[in-house]
C-alpha positions in Angstrom: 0.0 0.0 0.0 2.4 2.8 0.6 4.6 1.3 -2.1 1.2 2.6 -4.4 1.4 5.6 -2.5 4.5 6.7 -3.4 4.1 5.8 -7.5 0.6 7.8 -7.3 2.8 10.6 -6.1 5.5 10.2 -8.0 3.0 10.3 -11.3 1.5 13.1 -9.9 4.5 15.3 -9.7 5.9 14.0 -13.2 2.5 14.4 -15.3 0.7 17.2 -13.4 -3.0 15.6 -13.1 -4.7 11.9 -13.6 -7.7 10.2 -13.1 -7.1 7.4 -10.7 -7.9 5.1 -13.4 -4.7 6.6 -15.4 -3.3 6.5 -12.2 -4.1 2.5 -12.0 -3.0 1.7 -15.3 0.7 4.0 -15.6 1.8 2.1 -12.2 0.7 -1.3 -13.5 2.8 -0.4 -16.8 5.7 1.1 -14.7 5.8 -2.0 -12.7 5.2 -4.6 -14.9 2.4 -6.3 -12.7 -1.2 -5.9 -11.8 -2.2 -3.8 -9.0 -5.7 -3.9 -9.3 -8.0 -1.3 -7.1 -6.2 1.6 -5.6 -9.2 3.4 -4.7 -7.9 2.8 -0.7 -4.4 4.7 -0.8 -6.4 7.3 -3.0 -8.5 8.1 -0.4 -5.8 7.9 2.2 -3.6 10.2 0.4 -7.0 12.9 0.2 -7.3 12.5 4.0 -3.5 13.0 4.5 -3.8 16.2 2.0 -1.1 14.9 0.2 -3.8 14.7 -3.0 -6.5 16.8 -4.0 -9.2 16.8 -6.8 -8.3 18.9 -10.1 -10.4 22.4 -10.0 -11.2 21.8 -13.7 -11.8 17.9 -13.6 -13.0 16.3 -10.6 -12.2 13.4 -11.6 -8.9 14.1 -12.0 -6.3 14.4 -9.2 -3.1 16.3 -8.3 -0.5 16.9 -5.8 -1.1 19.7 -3.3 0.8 22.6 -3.5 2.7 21.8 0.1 3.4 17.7 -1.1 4.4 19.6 -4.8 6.9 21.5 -2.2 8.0 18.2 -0.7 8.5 16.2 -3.2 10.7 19.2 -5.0 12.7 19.4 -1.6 13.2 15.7 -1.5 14.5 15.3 -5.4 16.7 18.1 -5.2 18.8 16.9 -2.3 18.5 13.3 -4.1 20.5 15.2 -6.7 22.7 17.1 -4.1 23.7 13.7 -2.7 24.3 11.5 -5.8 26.4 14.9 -7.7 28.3 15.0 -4.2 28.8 11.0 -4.8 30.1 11.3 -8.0 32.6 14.2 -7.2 34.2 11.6 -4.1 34.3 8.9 -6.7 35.6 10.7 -9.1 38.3 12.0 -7.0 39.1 8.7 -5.3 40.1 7.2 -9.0 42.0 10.5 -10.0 44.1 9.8 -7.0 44.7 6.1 -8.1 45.0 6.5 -11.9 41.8 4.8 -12.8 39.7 5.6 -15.8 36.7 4.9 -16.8 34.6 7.0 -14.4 31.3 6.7 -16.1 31.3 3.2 -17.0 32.3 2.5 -13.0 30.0 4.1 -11.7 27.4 2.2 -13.3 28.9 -1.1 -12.3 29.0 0.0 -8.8 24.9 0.8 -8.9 25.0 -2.6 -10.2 26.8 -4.2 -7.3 24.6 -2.4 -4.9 21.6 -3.4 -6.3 22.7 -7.0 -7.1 23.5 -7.0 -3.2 20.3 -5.6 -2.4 17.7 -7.3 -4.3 15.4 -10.0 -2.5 14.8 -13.2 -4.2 11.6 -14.6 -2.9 11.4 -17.2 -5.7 15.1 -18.3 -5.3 14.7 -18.5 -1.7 11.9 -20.7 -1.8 13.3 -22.9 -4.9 16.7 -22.8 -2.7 19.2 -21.3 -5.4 22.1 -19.6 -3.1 21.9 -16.6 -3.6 25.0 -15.4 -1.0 27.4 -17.4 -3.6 25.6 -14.8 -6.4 26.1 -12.1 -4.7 29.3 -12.8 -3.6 30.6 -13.6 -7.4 29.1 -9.7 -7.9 31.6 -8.2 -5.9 34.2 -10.6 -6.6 33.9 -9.2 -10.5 33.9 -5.7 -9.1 37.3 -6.2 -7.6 38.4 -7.9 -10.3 37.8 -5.2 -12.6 40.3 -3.0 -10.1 42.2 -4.9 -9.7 43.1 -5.1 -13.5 43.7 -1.4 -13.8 46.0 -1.4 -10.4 47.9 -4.3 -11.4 48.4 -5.3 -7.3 46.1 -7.2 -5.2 47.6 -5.1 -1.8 46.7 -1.8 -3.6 43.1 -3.1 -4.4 42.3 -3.5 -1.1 43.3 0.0 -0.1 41.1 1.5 -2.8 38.0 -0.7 -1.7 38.8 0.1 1.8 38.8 3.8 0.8 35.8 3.5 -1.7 33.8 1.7 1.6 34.3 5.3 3.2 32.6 7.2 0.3 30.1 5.1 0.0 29.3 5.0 4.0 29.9 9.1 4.1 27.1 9.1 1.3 23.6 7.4 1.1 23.2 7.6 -2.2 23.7 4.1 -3.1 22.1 2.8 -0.2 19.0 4.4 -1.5 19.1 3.2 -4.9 20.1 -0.5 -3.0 16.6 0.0 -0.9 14.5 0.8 -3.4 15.7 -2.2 -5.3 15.0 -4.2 -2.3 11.2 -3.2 -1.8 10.9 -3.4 -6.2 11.9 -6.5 -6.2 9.9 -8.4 -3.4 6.9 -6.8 -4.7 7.5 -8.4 -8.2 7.9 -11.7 -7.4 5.5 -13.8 -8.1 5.5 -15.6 -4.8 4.4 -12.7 -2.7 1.1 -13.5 -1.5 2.3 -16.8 -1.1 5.1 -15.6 1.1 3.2 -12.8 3.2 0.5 -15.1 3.4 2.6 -18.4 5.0 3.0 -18.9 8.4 6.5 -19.1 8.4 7.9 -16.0 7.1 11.9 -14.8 5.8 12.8 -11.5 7.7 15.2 -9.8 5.8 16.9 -6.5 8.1 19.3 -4.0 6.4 22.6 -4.6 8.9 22.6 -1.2 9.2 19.1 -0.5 10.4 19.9 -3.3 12.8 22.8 -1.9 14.4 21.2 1.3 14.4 18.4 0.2 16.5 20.3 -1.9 19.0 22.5 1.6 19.6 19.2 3.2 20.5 18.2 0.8 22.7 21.8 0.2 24.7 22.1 3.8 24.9 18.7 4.8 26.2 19.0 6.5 29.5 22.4 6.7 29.5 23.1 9.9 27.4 26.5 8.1 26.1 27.8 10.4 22.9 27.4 9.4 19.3 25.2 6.9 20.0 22.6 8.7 18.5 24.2 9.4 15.1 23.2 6.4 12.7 26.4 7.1 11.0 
């Protein structure tokens, strides 16, 4: 439901106004998969005032000028971080000779969604995906390692492209969004929210996160708070 949410407001901002029939049929397109009613997160998005009915057309909706606001606040900082991202990465391979910058950057997105995605259907079927995953990165590295030419100074740069990446969320977002996309197309969903016994899957960082707020409650110990 609020994965619905989010695409009726993200059509919204992109195309102005729609009916919530054109609303319906643009997310089914952009996802690839049936949604079916969405008359309920509609209505909860009209209560919320994040939505409101088109002075022209009433059957047509829009975003309201404050969510407009929102939404505009929220995609420009999206841009802030990811042009602050490239700068960092571009500057860590100035400062170890690598080309390539461009075509990098793009396997990196790759390796953080690869790492990210959720495979209902191979989980079930049990396919391993940690051996997958793993062969990802392993390509990754191989890749720098064949500009660098030394398996010692391959390991500095990935410990000092760890840093960027954990000083910058940017990929973390892209690796999240992934992760919600691609449970919600598998074609064992129902299936797996509707069984009894159910795969938790916990972003390590969340859960570190969380147990710091917890250990630290009370005790007013420093840093604790920062998720960072």
């Amino acid at each position: 439901s609020n994965l619905i949410c989010s695409i009726i407001i993200f059509l919204l901002n992109e195309q102005g106004s729609l009916t919530a029939k054109q609303l319906r049929e643009e997310a089914e397109e952009r996802f690839n998969h049936e949604i079916g009613s969405i008359e309920q997160e509609v209505k909860f998005l009209l209560q919320k005032r994040r939505i409101e009915r088109d002075a022209t057309n009433k059957d047509a909706l829009r975003l309201t000028k404050n969510e407009k606001a929102v939404f505009q606040r929220m995609h420009s900082e999206s841009k802030r971080e990811e042009a602050a991202f490239h700068q960092a990465f571009i500057s860590l391979l100035k400062s170890y000779g690598i080309p390539d910058a461009s075509k990098l950057i793009e396997q990196l997105k790759s390796l953080y969604v690869e790492s990210c995605e959720v495979n209902i259907d191979s989980a079930s079927s049990g396919v391993d995906e940690g051996k997958r995953k793993d062969q990802v990165f392993r390509d990754f590295c191989n890749i720098i390692k064949g500009y660098l030419k030394n398996s010692e100074t391959t390991e500095q740069f990935m410990s000092d492209l760890r840093n960027v990446c954990m000083d910058n969320p940017f990929l973390e977002k892209i690796g999240a969004s992934e992760m919600f996309l691609s449970l919600y197309r598998s074609s064992k969903l129902e299936q797996f929210i509707n069984s009894k016994k159910k795969l938790v899957y916990l972003d390590t960082r969340v859960l570190i996160y969380y147990y710091c707020q917890l250990a630290s409650r009370g005790k007013g110990w420093p840093y604790w708070n920062d998720p960072s």
